[in-house]
py3Dmol code that shows the C-alpha trace and the ligand (Angstrom):
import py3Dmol

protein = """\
ATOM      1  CA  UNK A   1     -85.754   3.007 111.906  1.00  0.00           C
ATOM      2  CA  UNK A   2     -89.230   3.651 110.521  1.00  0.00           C
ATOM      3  CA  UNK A   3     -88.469   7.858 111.436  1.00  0.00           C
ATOM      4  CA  UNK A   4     -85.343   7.263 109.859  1.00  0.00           C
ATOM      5  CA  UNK A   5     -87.452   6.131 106.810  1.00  0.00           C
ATOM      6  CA  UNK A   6     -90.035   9.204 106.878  1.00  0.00           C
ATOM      7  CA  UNK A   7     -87.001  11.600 107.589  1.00  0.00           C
ATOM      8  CA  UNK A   8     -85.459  10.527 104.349  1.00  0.00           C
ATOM      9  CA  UNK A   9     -88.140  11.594 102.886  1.00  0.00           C
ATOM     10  CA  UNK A  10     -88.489  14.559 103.266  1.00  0.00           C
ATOM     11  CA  UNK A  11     -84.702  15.216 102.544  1.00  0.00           C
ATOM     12  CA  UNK A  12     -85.363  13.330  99.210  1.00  0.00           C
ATOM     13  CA  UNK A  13     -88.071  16.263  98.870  1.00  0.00           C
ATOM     14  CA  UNK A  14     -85.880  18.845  99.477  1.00  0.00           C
ATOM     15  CA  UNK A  15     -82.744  17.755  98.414  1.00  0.00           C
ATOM     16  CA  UNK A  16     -84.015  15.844  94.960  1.00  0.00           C
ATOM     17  CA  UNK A  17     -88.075  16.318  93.847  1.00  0.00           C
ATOM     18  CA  UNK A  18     -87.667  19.997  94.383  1.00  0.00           C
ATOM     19  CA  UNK A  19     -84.384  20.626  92.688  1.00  0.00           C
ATOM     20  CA  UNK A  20     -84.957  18.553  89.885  1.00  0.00           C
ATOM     21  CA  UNK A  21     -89.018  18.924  89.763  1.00  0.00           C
ATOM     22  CA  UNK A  22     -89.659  18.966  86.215  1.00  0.00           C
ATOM     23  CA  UNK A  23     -88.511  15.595  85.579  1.00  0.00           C
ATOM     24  CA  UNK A  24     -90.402  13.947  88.396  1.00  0.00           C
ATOM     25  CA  UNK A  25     -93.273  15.579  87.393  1.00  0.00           C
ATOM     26  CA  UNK A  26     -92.983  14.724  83.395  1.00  0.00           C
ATOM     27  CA  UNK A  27     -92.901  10.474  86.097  1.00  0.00           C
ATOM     28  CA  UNK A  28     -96.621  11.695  87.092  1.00  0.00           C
ATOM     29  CA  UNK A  29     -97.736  11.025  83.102  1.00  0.00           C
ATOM     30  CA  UNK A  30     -96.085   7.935  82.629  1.00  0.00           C
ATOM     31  CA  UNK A  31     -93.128   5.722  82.962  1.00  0.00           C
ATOM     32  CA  UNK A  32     -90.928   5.006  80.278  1.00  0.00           C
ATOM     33  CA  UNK A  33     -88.423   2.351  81.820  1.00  0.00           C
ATOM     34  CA  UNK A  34     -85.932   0.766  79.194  1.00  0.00           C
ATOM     35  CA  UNK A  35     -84.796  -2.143  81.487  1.00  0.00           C
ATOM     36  CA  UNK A  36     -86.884  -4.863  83.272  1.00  0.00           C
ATOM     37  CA  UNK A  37     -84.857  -6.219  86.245  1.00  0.00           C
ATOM     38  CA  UNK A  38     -84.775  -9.226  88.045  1.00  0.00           C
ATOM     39  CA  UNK A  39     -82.824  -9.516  91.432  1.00  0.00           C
ATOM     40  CA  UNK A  40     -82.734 -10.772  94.534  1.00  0.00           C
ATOM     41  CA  UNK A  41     -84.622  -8.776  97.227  1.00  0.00           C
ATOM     42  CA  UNK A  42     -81.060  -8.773 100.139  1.00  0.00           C
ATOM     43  CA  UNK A  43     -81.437  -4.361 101.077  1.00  0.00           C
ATOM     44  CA  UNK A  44     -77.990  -4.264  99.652  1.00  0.00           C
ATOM     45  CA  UNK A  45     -78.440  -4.451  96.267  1.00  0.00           C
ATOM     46  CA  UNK A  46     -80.382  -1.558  95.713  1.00  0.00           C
ATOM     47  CA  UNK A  47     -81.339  -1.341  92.160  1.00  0.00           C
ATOM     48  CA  UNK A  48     -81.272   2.759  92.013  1.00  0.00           C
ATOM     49  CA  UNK A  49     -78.038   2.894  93.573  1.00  0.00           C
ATOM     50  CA  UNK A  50     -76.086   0.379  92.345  1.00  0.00           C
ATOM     51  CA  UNK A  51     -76.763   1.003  88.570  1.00  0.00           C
ATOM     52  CA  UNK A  52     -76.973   4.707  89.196  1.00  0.00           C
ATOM     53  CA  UNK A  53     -80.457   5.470  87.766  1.00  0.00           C
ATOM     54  CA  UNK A  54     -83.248   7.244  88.381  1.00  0.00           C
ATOM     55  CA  UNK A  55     -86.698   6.528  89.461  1.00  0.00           C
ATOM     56  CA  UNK A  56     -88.969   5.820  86.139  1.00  0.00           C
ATOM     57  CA  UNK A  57     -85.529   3.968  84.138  1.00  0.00           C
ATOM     58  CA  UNK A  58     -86.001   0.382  85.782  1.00  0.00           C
ATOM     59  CA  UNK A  59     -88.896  -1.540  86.121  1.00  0.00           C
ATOM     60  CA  UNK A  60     -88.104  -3.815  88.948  1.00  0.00           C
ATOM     61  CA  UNK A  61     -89.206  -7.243  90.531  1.00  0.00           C
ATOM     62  CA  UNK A  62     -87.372  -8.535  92.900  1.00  0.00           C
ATOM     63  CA  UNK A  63     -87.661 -12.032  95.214  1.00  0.00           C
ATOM     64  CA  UNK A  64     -85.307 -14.026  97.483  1.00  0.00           C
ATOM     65  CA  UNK A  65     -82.724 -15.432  95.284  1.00  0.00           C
ATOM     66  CA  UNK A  66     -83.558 -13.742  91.758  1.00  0.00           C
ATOM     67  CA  UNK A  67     -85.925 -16.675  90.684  1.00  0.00           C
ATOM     68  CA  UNK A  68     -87.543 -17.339  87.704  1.00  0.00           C
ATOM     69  CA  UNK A  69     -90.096 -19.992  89.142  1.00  0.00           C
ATOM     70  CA  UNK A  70     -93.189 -21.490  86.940  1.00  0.00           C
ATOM     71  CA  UNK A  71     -96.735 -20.848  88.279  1.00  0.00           C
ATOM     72  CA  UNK A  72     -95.161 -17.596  89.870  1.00  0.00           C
ATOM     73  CA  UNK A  73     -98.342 -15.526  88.984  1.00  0.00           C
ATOM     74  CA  UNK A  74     -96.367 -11.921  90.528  1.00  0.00           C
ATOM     75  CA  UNK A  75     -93.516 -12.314  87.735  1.00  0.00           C
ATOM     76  CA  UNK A  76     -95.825 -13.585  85.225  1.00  0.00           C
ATOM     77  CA  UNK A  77     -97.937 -10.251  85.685  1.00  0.00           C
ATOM     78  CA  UNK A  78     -94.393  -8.369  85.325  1.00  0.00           C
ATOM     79  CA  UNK A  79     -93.423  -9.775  82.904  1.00  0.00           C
ATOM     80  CA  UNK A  80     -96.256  -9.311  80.852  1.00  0.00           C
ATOM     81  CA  UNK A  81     -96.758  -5.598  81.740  1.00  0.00           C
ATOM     82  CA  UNK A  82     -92.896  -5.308  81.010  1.00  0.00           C
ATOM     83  CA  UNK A  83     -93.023  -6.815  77.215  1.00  0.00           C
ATOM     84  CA  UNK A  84     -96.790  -6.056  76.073  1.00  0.00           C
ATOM     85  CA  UNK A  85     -97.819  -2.995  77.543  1.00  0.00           C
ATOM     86  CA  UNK A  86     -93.909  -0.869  78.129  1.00  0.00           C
ATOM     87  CA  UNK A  87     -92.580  -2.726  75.712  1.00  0.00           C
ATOM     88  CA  UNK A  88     -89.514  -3.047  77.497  1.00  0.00           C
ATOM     89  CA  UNK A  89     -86.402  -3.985  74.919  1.00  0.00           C
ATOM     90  CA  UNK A  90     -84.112  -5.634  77.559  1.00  0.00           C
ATOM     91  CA  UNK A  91     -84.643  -8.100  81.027  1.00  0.00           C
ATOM     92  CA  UNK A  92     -81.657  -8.428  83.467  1.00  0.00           C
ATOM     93  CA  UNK A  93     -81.452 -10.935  85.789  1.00  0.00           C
ATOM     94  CA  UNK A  94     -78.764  -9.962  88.738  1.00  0.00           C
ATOM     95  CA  UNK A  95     -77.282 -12.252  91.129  1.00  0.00           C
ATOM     96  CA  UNK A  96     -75.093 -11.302  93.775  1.00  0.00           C
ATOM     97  CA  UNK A  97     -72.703 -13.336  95.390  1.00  0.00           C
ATOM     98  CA  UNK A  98     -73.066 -13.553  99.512  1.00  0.00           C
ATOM     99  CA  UNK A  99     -76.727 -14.691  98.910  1.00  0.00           C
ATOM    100  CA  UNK A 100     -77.913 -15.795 101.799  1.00  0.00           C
ATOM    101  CA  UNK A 101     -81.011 -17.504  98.903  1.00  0.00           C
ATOM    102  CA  UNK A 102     -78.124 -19.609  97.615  1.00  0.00           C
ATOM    103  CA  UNK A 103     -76.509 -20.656 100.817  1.00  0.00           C
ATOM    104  CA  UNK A 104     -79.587 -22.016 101.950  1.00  0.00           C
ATOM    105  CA  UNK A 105     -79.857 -24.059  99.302  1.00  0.00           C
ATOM    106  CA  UNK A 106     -77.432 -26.403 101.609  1.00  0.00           C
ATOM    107  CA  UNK A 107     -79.990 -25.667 104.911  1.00  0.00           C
ATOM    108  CA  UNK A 108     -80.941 -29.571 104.860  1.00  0.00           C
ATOM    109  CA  UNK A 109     -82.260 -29.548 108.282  1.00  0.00           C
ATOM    110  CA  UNK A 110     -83.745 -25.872 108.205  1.00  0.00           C
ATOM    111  CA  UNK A 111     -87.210 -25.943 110.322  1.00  0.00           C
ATOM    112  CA  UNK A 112     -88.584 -23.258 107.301  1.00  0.00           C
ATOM    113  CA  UNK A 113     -91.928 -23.670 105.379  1.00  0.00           C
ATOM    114  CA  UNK A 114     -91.571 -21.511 102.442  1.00  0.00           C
ATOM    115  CA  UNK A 115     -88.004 -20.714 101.573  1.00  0.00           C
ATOM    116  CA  UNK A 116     -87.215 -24.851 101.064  1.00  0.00           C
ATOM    117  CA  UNK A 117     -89.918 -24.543  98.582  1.00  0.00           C
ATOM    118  CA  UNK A 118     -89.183 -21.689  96.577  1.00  0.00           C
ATOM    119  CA  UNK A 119     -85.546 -22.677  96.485  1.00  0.00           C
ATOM    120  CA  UNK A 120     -87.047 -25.433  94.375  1.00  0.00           C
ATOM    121  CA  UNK A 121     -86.698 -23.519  91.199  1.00  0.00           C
ATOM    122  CA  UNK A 122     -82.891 -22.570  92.065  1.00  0.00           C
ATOM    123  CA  UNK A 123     -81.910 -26.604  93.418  1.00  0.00           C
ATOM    124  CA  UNK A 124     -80.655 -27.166  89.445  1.00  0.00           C
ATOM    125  CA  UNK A 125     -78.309 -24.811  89.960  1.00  0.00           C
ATOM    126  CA  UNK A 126     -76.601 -26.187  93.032  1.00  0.00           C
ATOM    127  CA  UNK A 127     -76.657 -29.419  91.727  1.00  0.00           C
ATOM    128  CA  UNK A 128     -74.922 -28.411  87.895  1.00  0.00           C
ATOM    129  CA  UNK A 129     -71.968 -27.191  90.069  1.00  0.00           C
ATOM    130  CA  UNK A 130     -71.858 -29.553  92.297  1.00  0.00           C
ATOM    131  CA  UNK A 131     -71.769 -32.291  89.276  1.00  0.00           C
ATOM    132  CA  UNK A 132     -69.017 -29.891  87.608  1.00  0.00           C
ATOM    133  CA  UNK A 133     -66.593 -30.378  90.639  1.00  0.00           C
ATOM    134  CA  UNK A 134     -67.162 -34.253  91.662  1.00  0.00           C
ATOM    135  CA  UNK A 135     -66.506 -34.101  87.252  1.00  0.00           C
ATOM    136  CA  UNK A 136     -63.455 -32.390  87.251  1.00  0.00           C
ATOM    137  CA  UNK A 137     -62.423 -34.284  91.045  1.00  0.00           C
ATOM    138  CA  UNK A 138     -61.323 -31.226  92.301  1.00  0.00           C
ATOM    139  CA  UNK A 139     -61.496 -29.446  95.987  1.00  0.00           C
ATOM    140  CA  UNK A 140     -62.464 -25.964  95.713  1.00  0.00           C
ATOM    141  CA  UNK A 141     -62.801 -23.868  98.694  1.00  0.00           C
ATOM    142  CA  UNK A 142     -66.450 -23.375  99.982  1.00  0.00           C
ATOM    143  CA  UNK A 143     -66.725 -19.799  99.023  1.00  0.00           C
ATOM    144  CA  UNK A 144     -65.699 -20.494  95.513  1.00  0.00           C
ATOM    145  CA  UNK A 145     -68.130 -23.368  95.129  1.00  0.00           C
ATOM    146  CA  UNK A 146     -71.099 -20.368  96.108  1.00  0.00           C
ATOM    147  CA  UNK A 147     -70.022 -18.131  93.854  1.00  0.00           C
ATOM    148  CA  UNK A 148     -70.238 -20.588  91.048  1.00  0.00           C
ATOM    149  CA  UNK A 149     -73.931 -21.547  92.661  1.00  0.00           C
ATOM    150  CA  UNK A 150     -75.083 -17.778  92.326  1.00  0.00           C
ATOM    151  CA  UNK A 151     -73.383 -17.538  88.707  1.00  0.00           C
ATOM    152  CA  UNK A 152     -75.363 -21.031  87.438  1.00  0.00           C
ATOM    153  CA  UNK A 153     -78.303 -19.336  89.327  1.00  0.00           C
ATOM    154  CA  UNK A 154     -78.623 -16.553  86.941  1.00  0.00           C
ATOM    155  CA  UNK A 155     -78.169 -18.777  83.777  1.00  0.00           C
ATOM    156  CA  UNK A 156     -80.769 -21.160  84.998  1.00  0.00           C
ATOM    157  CA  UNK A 157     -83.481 -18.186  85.692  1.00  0.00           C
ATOM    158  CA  UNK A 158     -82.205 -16.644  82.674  1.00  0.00           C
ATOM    159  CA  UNK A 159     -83.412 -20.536  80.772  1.00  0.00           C
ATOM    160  CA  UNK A 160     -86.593 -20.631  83.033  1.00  0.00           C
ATOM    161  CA  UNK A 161     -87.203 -17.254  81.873  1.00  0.00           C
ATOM    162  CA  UNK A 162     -87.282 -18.659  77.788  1.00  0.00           C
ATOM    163  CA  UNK A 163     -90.034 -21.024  79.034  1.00  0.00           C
ATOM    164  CA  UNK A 164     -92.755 -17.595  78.851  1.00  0.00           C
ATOM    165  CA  UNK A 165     -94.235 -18.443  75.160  1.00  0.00           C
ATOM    166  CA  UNK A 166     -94.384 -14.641  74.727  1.00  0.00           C
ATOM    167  CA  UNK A 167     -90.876 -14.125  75.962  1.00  0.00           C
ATOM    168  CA  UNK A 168     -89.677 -16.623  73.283  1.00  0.00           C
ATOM    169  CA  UNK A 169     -91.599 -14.900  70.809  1.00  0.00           C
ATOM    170  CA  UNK A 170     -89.945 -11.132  71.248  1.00  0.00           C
ATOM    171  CA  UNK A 171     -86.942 -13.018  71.321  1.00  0.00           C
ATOM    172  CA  UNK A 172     -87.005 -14.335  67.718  1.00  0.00           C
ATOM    173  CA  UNK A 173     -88.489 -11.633  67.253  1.00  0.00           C
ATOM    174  CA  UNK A 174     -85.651  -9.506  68.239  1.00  0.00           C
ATOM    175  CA  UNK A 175     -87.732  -7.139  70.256  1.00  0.00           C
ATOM    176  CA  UNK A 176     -86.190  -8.229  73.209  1.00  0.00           C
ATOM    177  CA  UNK A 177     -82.677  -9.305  75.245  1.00  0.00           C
ATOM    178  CA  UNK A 178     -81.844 -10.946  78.158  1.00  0.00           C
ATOM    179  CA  UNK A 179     -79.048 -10.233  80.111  1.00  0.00           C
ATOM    180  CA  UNK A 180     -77.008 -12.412  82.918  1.00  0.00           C
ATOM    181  CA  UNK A 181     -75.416  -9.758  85.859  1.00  0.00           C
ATOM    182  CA  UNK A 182     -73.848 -10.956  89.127  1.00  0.00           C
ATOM    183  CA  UNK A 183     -73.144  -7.821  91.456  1.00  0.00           C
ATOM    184  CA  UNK A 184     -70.288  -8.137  93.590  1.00  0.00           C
ATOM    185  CA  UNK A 185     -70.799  -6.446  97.137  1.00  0.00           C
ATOM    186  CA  UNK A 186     -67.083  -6.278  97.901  1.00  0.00           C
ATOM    187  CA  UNK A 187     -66.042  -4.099  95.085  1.00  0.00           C
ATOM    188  CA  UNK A 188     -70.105  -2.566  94.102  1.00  0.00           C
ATOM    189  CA  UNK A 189     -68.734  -3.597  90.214  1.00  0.00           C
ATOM    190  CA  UNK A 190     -71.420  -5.454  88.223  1.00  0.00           C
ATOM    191  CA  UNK A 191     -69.874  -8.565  86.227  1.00  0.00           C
ATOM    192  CA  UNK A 192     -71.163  -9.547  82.791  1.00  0.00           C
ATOM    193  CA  UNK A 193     -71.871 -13.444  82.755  1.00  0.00           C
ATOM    194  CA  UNK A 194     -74.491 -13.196  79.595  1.00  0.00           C
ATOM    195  CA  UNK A 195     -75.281 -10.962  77.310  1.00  0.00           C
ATOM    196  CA  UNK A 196     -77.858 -10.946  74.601  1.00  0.00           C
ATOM    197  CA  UNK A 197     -78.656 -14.233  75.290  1.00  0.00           C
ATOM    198  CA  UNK A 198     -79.477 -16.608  72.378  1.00  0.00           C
ATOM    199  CA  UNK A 199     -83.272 -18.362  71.851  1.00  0.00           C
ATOM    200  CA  UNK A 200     -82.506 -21.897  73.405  1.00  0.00           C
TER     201      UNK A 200
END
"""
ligand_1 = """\
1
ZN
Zn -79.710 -12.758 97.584
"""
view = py3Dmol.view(width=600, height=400)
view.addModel(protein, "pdb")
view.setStyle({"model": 0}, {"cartoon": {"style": "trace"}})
view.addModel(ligand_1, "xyz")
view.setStyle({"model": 1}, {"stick": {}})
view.zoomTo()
view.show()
């Protein structure tokens, strides 16, 4: 798999840098990215590919379940390059439903060290739906219940997000919008859950 890796490569040489040369060289200067985005690191939501853009357009950070968490010193870094130094005018966070993040959110009796802990930050999420349907008494089918999880997911990073003073700030500001995405792997269509997301 690794050759498979380095072989791709050099087709992305020949088939991409080479062809279109000028504009990965104008990338050696500087990047310019308009979008910061926040997903989930599962290989098949590839940023690139699934929103169709090019290297040097998305500034990316990515983590097991698209989390937001305090005291994560990685995104803080982020997202302080993102909105003080490029100045980035938009943040997406992206779900995806199938998570394998969210589904172990139910792993009660999992024998893991790390992912129980840094579902911590996503638990809220679980626990709104789960609060919604034992509200409404209603059976919904497993399946459903998860996609509502990875939906309340995004909303609740997209809240823990509003708790960076200096995110708040280009907010009111108006320098800067978050967005709520959930990518769908059975159809490859993005869905829209929040948009310009008001200051909470
Ligand atoms: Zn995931």
């Amino acid at each position: 798999m690794i050759n498979t890796l380095l072989e791709g490569n050099k087709r992305f040489v020949r088939d991409h840098f080479e062809k279109e040369k000028e504009y990965y060289n104008s990338l050696v200067k500087d990047q310019r990215p308009t979008v910061l985005w926040i997903g989930c690191s599962d290989s098949r939501v590839a940023v690139n590919t699934i929103t169709n853009t090019r290297p040097g357009e998305v500034f990316v950070h990515r983590n097991v379940g698209n989390i937001v968490a305090a005291n994560d010193w990685n995104l803080s870094a982020v997202l302080e390059f993102s909105i003080n130094h490029l100045h980035i005018p938009d943040i997406v966070v992206c779900g995806h439903y199938g998570c394998g993040g969210m589904a172990a959110l139910d792993d009660e009796n999992t024998e893991d060290k790390y992912i129980p802990i840094w579902l911590i930050s996503a638990s809220k999420a679980r626990d709104r739906v789960d609060e919604k349907i034992r509200a409404l008494r209603i059976d919904i089918p497993a399946e459903q219940r998860m996609k509502l999880i990875v939906e309340e997911n995004v909303r609740l990073q997209l809240e823990h997000l509003q708790e960076y003073p200096f995110v708040k700030k280009s907010l009111m500001d108006k320098k800067l919008k978050l967005h709520g995405w959930v990518y769908d792997m059975a159809n490859g269509e993005i869905k829209i859950l929040e948009t310009e997301r008001p200051c909470s």
